[in-house]
N, C-alpha and C positions, 0 to 999 in steps of 0.2 A: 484498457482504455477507459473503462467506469472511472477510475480515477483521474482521468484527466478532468472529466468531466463533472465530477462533483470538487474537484477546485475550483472550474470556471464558475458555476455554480453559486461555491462560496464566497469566491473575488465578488460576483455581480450581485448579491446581496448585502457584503459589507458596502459597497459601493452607494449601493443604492441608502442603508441603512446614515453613514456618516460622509459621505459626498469623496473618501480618501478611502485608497485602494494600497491593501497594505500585499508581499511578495507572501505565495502560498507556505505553508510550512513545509520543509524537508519533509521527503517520505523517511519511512522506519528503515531502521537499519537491514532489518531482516527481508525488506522488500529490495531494498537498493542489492542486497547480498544474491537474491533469486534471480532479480533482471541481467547480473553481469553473466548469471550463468545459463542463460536461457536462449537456446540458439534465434535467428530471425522467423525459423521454421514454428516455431515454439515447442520444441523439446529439448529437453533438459543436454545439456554440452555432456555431461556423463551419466553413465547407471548410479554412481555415489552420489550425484549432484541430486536424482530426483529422489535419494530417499532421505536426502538432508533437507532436500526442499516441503518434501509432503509432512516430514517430520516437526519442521519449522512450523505449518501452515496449523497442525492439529495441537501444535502449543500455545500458538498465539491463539487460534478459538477457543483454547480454553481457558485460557486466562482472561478472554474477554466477556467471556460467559459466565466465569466466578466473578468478573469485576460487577456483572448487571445482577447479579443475584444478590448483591450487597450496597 
């Protein structure tokens, strides 16, 4: 839900910024890819699912860690 909420976030500052409120950007693929498999309980729909999912999570921190190093 942090995500929901650092769009609304962004809407009400663009808003505020240029008076025009533009549609949030699509999340990532690799998040739209985790939510389909994420039961309502929130654990993972299979055993392969959470280790593709934890897998997913420690490539993308890293590549977002290489991205701020540079």
């Amino acid at each position: 839900m942090v995500e929901n909420e650092q769009s609304r976030q962004r809407i009400a500052s663009k808003k505020v910024e240029t008076g025009v409120t533009s549609p949030p950007s699509a999340p990532l693929r690799h998040v739209k890819w985790k939510r389909a498999r994420i039961k309502k309980s929130g654990a993972p729909s299979s055993e392969q699912s959470g280790v593709i999912i934890e897998k997913n999570c420690k490539l993308f921190l890293a590549s977002f860690a290489f991205i701020l190093k540079h």
